[in-house]
DOMARTI-290936 format. One record per residue: residue in three letters; x, y, z of N, C-alpha, C in turn. Coordinates in steps of 0.001 Angstrom, whole numbers, plus 500000, padded with zeros to 6 digits. Layout:
alaXYZXYZXYZ
...
This chain:
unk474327485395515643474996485670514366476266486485514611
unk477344486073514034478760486516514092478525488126513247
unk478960488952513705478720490497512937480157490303512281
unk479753490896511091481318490592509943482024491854510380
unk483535491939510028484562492749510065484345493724509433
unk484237495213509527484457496014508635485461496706508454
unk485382496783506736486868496759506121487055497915505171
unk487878498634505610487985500083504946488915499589503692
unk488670500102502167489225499314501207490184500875500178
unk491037500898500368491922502209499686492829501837498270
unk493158502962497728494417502383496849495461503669496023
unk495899503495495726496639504455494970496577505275493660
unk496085503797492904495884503624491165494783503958491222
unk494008504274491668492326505136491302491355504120491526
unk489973504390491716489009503331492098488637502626491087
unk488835503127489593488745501979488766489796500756488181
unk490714501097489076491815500263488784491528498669489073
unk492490498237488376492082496333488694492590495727489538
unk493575496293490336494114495420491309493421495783492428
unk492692497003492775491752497616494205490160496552493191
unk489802496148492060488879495544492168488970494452492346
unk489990494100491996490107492143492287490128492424494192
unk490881493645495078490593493352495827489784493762496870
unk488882494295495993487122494574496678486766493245496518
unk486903492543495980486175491191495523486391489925496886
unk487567490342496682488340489243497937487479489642499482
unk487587491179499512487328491489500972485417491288501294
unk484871491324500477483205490734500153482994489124500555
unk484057488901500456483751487456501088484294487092502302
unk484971488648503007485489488167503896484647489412505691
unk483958490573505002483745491323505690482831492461504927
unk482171493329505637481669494176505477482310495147504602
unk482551496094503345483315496909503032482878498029502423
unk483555498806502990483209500268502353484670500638501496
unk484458501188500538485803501983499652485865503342499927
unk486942503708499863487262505096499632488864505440499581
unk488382505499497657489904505770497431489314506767496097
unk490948507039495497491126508556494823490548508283493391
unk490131509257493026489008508993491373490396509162490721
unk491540509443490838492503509403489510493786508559490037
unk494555508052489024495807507428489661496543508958490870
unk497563508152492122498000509032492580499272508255493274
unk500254507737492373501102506950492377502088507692492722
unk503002507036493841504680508089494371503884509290494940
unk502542509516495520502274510582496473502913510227498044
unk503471508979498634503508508760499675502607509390501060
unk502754510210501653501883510522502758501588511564502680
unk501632512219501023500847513864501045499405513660501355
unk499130514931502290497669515298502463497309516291502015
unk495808516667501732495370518073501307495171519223502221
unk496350519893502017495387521474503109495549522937502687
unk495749522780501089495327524197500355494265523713499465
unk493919523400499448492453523030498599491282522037498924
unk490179522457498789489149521394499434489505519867498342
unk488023519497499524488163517586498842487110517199498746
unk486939516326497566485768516462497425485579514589497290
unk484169514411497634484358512975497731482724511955498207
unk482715511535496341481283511309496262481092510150496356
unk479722509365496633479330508019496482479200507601494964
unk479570506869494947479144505778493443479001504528493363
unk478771503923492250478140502678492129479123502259490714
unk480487500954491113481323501278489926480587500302488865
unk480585498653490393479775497410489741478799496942490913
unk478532495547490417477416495570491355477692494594492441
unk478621494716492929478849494259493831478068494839495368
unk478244494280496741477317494721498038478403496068498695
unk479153496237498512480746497182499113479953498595498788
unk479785499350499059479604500802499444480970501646499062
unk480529502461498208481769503335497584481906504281497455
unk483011504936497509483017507079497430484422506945496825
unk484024507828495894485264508728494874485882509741495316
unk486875509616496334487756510696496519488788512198495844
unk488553513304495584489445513879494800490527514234495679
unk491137513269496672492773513947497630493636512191497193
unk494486512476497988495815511404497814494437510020498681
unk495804509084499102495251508351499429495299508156500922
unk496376509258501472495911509404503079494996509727503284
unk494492510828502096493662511583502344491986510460502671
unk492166509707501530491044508673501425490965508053502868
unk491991507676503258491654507125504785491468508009506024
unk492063508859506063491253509951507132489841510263506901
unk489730510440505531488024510522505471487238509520506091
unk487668508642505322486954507544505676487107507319507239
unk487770507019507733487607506968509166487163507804509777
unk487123509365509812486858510273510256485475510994509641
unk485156510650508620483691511065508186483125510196507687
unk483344509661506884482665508584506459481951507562506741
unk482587506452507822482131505322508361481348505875510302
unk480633505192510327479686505622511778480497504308512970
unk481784503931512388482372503120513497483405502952513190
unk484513503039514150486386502722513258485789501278513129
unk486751501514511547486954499524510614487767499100511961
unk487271497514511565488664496584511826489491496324511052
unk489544496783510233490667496613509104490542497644508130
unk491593498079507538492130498845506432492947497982505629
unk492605497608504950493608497373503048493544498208501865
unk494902498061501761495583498799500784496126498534499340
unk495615498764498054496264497983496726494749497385496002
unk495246496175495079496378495915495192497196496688494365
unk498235497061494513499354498125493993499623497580492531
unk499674498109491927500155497417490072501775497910490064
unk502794497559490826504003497678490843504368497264492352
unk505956497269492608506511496682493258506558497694494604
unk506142497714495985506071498335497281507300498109498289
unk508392496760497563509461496388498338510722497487498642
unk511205496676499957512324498256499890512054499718500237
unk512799500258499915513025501624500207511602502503498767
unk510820501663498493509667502080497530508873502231498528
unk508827501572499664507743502081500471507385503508501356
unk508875504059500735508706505299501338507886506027500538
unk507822506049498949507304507151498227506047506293497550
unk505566505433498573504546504675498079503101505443498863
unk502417505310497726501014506376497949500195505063498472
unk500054503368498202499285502468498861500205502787500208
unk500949502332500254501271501984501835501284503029502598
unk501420504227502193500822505407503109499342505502503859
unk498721505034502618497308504938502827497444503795503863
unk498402502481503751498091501569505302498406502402506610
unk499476502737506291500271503334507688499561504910507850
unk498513505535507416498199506538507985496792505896508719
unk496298504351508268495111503743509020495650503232510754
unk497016502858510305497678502496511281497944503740512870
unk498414505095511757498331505909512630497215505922513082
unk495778505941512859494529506183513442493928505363514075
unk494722504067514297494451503436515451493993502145514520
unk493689502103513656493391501263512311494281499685512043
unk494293498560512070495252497648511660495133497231510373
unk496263497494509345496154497933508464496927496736507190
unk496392496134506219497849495629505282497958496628503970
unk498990496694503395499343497069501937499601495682501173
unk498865495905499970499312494433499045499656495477497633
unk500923495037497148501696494991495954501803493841494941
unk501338493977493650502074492699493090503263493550491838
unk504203492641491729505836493607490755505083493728489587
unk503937494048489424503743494094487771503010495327487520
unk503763495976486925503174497627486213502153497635485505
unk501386496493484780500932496247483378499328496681484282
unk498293497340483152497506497699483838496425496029483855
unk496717495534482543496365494202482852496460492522483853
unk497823493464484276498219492486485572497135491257486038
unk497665490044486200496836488803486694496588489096488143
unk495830489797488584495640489469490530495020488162490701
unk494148487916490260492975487023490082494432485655490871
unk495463485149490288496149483794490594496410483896492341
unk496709485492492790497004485730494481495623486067494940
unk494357485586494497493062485603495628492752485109496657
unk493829483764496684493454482534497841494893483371499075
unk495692484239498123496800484405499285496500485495500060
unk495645486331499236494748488167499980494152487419500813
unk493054486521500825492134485903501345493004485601502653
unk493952484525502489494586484087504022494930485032504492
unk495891485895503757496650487244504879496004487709505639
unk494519487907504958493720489213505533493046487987506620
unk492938486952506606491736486165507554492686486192508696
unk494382485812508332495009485067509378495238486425510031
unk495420487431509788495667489022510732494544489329511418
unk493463489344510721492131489683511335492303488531512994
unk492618487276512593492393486260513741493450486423514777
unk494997487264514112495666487208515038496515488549515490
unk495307489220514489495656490948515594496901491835515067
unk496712492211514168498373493037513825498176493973515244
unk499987493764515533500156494947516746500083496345516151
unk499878496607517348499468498254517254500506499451516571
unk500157499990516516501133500684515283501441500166514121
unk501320499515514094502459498380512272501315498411511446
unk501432497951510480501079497316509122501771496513508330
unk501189495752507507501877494677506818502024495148505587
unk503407494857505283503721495298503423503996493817502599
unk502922493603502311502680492336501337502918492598499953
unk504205491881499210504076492291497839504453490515497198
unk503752490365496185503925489209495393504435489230494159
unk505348488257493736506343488003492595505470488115491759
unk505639488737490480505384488205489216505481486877488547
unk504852485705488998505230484729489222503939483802488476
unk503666482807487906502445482140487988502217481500489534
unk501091480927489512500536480305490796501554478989491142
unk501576478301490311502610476936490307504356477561491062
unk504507478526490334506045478934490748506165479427491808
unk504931479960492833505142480716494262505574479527495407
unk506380479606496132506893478579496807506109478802498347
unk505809479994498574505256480356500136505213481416500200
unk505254482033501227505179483318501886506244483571502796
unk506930484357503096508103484603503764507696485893504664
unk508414485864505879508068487198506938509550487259506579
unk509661488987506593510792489722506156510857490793506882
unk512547490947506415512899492859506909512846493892505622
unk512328494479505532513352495834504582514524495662504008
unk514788495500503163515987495217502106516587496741502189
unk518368496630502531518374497982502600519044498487501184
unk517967498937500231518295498876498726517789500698498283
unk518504501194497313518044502638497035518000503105495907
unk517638503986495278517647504437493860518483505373493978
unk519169505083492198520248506179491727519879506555490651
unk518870508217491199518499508777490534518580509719488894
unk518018509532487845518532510325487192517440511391486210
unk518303512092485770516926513002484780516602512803483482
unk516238512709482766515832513049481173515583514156480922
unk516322515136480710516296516706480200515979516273478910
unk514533517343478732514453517595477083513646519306477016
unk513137519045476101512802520562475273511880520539474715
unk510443521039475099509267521308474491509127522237473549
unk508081522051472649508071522603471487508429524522471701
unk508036525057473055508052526187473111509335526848473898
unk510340525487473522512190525793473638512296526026475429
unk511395525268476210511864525277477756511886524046477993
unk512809524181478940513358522874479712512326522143480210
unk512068520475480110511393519899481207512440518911481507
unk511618517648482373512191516913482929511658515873483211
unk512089513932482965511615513084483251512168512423483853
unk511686512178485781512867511622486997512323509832486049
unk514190509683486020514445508023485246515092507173487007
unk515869506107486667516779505494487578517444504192487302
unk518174503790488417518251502745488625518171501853490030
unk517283501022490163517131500530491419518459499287491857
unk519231499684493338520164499106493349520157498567494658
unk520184497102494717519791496124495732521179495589496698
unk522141496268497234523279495900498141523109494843498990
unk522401494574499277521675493934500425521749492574500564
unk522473491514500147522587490345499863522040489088501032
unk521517489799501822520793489172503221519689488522502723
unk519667487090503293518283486399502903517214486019503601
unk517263487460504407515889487536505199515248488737504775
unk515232489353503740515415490607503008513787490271502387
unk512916491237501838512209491167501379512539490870499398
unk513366491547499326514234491614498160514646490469497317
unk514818489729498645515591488380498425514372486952498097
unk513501487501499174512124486548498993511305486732497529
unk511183487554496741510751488330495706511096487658494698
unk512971487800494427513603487240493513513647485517494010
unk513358484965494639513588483589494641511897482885494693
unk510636483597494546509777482901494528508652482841495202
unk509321483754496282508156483872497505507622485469497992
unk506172485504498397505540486580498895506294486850500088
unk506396488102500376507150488712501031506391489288502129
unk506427489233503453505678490137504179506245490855505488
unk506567492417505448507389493043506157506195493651506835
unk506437493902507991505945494654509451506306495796509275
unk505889496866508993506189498240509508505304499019510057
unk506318500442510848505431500992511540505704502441511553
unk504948503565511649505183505164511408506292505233512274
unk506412504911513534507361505547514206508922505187513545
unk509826506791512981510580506715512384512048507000513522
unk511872506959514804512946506644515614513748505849515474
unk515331506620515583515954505378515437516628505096516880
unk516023504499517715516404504049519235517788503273519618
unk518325502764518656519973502771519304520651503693518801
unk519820504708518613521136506004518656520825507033519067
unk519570506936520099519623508188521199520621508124521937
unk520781506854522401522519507058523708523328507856522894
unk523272507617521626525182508318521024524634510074521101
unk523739510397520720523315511700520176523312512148521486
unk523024511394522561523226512449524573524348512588524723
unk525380511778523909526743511838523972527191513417523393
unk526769513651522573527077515168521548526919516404522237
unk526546516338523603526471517523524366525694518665524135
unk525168518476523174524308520109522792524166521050523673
């Protein structure tokens, strides 16, 4: 008998969210799974961890599905260090991440609390994907991208994400009919121009609501950006190490 994959299952939007249940659902048919992600949304945490306050982090039973589950109270790195490090009695073969109820493309993946949660599995030796779909709505359709979670996760499992990386999978808002494929991509080099909403609470002090605008320069059509807006799932390789290696020669140049 083939022993199934076990699959560490995380997310951002909280464990009752619908896009981490549509994809507990997916990973049950594909592997062994345990959850452990955060009991409240913890959206734009990117790679905060907890170390002024304990963590607390219980078993539950959300549905009745076979997946094994714990309610985390830290971010969602936090959820995967646990889990790897206390939780499970063997490192997963896999870590997934999502699915995200908004868009992970771009320069979002920096202040993205799913894909932290991939890339801190990644740091731990973990091979890891993040899945995004562009839709905020808490009702979001995952259910039409089940057959595409399903391949990603079978065809990586079979062919090994390299070491260090993770995959940043995000899918169009799109019906099923309109997705044209899947595309391997770079990073769109796109950024936000930030702004505030100053207002005034009833007790005459200042607050503040960070607004923007997201602005896509990038007109390259190997771009994740580019795959998004024309139809297709997008899937970028990344990896923690934030070196930028053609520009150690210039910086030995600077003499320090």
């Amino acid at each position: 008998m083939i022993e199934k994959p076990l699959i560490l299952v995380t997310n951002d939007d909280g464990i009752s969210a619908p896009g981490i249940r549509s994809l507990i659902s997916v990973m049950n048919e594909i592997g062994e799974v345990v959850v452990v992600a955060p009991n409240s949304p913890q959206s734009a945490m990117g790679h905060a961890i907890t170390i002024n306050s304990t963590l607390e982090c219980d078993k539950i039973t959300v549905d009745n599905g076979p997946q094994t589950e714990y309610s985390c109270s830290g971010t969602p790195a936090d959820c995967v260090k646990l889990g790897i490090n206390e939780i499970l009695d063997r490192k997963p073969d896999l870590c997934v991440s999502g699915i995200n109820h908004g868009s992970n493309s771009s320069i979002n993946v920096v202040y993205s609390g799913t894909m932290s949660a991939a890339i801190e599995a990644s740091i731990e030796g973990v091979p890891s994907i993040g899945f995004s779909l562009l839709d905020y709505s808490w009702k979001a359709n995952f259910e039409i991208f089940r057959d595409y979670v399903k391949k990603i996760t079978i065809t990586a499992l079979k062919n090994k994400i390299p070491s260090g990386n993770s995959l940043n999978v995000n899918f169009p808002k799109l019906s099923k009919k309109e997705i044209k494929g899947i595309k391997i991509c770079r990073q769109a080099r796109a950024f936000w121009i930030e702004k505030f909403d100053k207002r005034i609470n009833p007790q005459g002090k200042k607050y503040y609501w960070l607004t923007g605008d997201f602005i896509n320069d990038d007109n390259s059509q190997d771009t994740d950006e580019w795959a998004l807006e024309n139809g297709y799932i997008s899937i970028v390789p990344i990896k923690f190490d934030m070196t930028d290696h053609k520009n150690i020669k210039k910086l030995e140049e600077w003499k320090f």
